[in-house]
PABA-887176 format. One record per residue (C-alpha): y, x, z. Coordinates in steps of 0.02 Angstrom, whole numbers, padded with zeros to 5 digits, always signed. Layout:
YXZ/...
//
This chain:
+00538+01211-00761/+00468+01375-00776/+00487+01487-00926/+00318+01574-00928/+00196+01487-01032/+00036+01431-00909/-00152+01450-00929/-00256+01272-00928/-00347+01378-00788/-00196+01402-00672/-00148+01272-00545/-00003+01194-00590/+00156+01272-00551/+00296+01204-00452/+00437+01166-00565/+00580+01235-00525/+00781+01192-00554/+00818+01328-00684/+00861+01332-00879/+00806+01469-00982/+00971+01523-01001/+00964+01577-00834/+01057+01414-00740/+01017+01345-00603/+00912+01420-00466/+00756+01366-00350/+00723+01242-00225/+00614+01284-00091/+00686+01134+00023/+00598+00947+00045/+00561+00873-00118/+00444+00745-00228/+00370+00891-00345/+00264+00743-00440/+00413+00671-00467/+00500+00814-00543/+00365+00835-00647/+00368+00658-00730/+00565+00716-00754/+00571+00894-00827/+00731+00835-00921/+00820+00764-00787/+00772+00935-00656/+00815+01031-00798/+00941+00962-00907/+00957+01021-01083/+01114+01118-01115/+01219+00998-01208/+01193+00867-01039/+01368+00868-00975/+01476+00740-00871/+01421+00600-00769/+01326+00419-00810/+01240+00314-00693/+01064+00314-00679/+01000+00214-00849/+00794+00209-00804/+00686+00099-00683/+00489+00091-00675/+00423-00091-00640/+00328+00034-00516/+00455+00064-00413/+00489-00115-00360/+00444-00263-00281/+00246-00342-00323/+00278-00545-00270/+00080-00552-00255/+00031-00742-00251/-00139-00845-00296/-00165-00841-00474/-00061-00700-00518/+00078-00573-00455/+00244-00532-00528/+00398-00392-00516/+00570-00383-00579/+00698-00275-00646/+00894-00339-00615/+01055-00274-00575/+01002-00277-00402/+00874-00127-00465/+00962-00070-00623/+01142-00100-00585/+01204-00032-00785/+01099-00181-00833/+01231-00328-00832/+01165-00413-01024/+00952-00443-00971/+00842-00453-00850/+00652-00423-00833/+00499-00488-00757/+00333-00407-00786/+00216-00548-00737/+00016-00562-00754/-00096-00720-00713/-00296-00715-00675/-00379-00833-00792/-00342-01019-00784/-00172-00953-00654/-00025-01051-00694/+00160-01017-00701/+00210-01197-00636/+00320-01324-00740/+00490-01248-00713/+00651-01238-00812/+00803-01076-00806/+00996-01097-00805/+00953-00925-00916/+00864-00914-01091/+00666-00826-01075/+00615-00718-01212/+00441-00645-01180/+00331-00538-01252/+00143-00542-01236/+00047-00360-01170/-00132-00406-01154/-00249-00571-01154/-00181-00737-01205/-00096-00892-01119/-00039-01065-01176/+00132-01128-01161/+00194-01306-01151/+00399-01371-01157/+00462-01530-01196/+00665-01516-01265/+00797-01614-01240/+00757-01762-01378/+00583-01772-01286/+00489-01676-01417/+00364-01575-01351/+00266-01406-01406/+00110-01343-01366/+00049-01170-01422/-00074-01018-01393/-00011-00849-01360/-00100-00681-01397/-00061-00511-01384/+00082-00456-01481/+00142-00634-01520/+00343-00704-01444/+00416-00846-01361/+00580-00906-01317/+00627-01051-01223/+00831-01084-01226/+00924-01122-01092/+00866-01275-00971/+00726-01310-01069/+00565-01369-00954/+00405-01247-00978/+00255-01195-00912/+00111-01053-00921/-00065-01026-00905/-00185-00889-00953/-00339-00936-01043/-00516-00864-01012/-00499-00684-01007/-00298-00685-00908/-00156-00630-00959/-00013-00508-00931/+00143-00510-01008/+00336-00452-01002/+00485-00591-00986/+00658-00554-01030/+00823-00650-00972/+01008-00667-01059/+01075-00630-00874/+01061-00496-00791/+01083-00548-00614/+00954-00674-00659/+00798-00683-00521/+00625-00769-00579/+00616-00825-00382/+00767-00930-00403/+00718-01042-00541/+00727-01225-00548/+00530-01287-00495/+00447-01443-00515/+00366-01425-00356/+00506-01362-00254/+00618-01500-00333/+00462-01626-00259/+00464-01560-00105/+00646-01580-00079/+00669-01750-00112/+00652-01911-00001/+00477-01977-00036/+00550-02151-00059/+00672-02067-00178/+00498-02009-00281/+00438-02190-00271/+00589-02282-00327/+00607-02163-00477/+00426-02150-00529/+00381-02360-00490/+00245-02322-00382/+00230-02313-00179/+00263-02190-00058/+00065-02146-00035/+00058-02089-00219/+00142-01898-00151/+00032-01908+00000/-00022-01733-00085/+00126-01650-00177/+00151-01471-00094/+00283-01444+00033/+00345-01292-00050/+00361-01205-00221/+00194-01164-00294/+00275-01021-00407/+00099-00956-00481/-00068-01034-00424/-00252-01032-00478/-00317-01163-00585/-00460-01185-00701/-00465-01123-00877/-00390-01258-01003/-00489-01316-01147/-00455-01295-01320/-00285-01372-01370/-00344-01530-01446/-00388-01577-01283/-00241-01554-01215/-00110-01606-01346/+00040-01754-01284/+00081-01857-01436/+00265-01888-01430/+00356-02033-01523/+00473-01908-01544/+00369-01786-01637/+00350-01618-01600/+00512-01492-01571/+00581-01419-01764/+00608-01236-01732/+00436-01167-01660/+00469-01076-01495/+00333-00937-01530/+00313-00816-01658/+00187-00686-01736/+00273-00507-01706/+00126-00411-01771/+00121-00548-01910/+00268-00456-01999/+00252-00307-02103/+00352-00173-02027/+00457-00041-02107/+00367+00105-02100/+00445+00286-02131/+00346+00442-02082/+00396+00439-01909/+00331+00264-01860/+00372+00081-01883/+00505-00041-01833/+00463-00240-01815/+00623-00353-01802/+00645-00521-01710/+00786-00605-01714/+00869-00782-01782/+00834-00750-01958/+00682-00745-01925/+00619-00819-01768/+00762-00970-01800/+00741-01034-01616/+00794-00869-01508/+00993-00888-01520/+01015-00771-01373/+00911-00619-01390/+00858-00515-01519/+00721-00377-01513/+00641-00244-01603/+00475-00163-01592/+00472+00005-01621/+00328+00132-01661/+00364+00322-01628/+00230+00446-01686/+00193+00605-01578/+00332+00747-01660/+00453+00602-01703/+00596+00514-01644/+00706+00349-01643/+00851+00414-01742/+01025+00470-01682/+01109+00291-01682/+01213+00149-01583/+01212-00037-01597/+01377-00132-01634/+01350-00295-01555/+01280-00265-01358/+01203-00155-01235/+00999-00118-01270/+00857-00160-01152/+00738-00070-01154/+00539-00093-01110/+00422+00064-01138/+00243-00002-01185/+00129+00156-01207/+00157+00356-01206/+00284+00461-01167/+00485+00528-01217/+00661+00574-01181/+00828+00480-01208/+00965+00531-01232/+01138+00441-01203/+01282+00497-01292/+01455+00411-01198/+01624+00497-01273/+01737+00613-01204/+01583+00753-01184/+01464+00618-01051/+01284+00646-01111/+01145+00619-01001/+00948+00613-01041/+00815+00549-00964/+00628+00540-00975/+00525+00364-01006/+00347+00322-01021/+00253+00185-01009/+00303+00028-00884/+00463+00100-00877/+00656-00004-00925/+00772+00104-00996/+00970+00029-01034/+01089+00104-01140/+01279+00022-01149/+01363-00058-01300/+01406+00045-01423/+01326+00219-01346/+01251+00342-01461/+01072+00389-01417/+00907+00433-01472/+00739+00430-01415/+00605+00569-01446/+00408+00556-01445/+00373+00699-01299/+00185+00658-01283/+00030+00683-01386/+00016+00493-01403/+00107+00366-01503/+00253+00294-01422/+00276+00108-01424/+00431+00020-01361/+00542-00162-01374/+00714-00123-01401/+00833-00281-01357/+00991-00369-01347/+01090-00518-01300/+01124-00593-01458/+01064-00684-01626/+01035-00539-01726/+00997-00356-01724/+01124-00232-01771/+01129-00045-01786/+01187+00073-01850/+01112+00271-01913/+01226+00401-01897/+01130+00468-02026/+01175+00333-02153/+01371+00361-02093/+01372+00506-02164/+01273+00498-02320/+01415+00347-02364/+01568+00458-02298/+01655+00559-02433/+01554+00720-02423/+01712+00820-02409/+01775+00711-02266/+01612+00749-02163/+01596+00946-02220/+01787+00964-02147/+01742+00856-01967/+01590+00955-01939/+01600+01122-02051/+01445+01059-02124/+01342+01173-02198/+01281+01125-02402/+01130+01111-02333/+01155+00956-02221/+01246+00895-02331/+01134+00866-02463/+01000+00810-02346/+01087+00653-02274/+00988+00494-02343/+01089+00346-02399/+00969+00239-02350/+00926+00212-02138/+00752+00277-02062/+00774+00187-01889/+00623+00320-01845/+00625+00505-01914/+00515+00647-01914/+00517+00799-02045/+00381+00932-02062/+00499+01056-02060/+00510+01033-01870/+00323+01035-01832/
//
């Protein structure tokens, strides 16, 4: 970047390859400058950057739109993101009354809703069935094998799925259609006790997403099982839940405790206000996926043995961080910064290296870090997954 400070009134400047302490030098050669200006960190890495990780960021941008009637979709694997072993994504949207067909995974889906609102139908295992409405903001998870389906209501939908594999490709799952088309129509008639001429019209390939009308209101929809309907609710009301607030921003937590019915994943919802950050911290219990909703920041991954790398996110972007990796994430924009933190497991774990060493004997920590009495008596006992001090304005 360049050092001098630049008039609204100038064009903008080419950034260039060189730290104010004089590193680094410039590059006149071929280059994507509108690149390097969505990654000022990663042209010009902060001091302390040292070592070598892989690349832990991918933009939904930057891959493949399966564009189809009713809707399109993209997805972020190992095939993209090779770090990311633990989750997958898709970032999926359908035009009003579009349907994701009837369809079942070998993997768990976790989703999370962006904009509009969709319904969503499964049936389990002991033939109860659910039927729900999603809006913005609200969950669902559907475990492993378990037959779904989804279609946006009136105004369409858009919406971000997540899956406990991540080699895990959305256009590789297990379709009613497809399934249909690839068995003998007198196969179909023995099962179903009616002739051959009742699939006269059943497609002749997977449907995937297709348009359909807008579905009424649920009453009019509703199966009743003699079953009943399934115990543990496969949705849930994220912005429902109070969050914990501290001055930097808000966390929201989903997990089993308290969204009993996703055993796999576990997610949080974090709010970062412009000036703050998402503390210095690690999680004990997986790798994090990462989804960046709206604004702007920096990461930075902390891996032992003097490895740190950082990186810059914003919004539509999946970030990854390995198990047990220190990091933090910093507000860089004049927006808030939203983002879903999450992991493949039942419950959300971390842990604030903050907190460490308010509960460490003080003299132990003065003597690892020659810690000053001032940081000393500023470490909090209790955790503030989100920080930001006016000191630092």
């Amino acid at each position: 970047m360049a050092n001098s400070e630049q008039s609204n009134c100038e064009p903008p400047r080419i950034p260039q390859p060189i730290r104010r302490d004089g590193a680094g030098g410039p590059d006149y050669g071929p280059r994507d400058v509108m690149r390097d200006r969505e990654n000022p960190d990663m042209l010009v890495p902060p001091v302390t950057d040292s070592g070598l990780l892989p690349n832990l960021v991918m933009s939904f941008s930057d891959t493949h739109m399966q564009l189809n009637e009713g809707g399109w979709s993209r997805e972020i694997t190992v095939r993209d993101l090779p770090i990311a072993k633990t989750l997958a994504g898709v970032n999926m949207s359908l035009v009003p009354g579009g349907v994701r067909e009837l369809h079942w995974h070998q993997q768990a889906e976790w989703a999370y809703m962006l904009l509009g609102s969709a319904r969503i139908t499964a049936v389990d295992q002991e033939g109860r069935n659910f039927i729900a409405d999603i809006e913005a903001g609200d969950l669902w998870y559907f475990p492993p094998g378990i037959p779904h389906s989804i279609q946006a209501l009136e105004n369409g939908c858009e919406f971000l799925l997540v899956f406990d594999d991540g080699n895990f490709s959305d256009l590789n799952t297990l379709s009613i259609s497809d399934w249909f088309a690839h068995t003998p129509k007198e196969v179909l008639s023995a099962n179903f006790g009616v002739t051959e001429a009742a699939f006269a019209g059943i497609p002749n390939e997977q449907l995937y997403i297709f348009p359909d009308k807008v579905p009424g209101p649920i009453a009019s929809q509703e199966v009743k099982s003699p079953y009943g309907t399934v115990p543990d609710r496969f949705n849930h009301k994220l912005l429902a839940q109070t969050p914990l607030k501290t001055p930097g921003g808000s966390v929201r937590i989903a997990d089993s405790s308290n969204f009993p019915i996703s055993k796999t994943v576990a997610a949080a919802l974090v709010e970062i206000k412009p000036g703050a950050m998402r503390e210095l911290h690690w999680h004990p219990n997986n790798d994090e996926w990462q989804y960046y909703l709206t604004g702007q920041g920096r990461m930075t991954v902390f891996a032992g043995n003097g490895v740190a790398r950082t990186f810059n996110v914003r919004a539509g972007d999946v970030g990854y961080v390995p198990f047990a990796f220190g990091h933090y994430i910093q507000n860089t924009g004049d927006q808030t910064l939203w983002f879903l933190e999450m992991f493949k497991s039942d419950r959300f774990a971390d842990i604030s290296l903050n907190q460490w060493m308010a509960l460490t004997p003080r003299e132990l920590v003065e003597a690892n870090l020659n810690a000053t009495p001032e940081l000393l008596d500023a470490l909090r006992k209790e955790k503030w997954p989100v920080v930001k001090y006016d000191m630092l304005k």
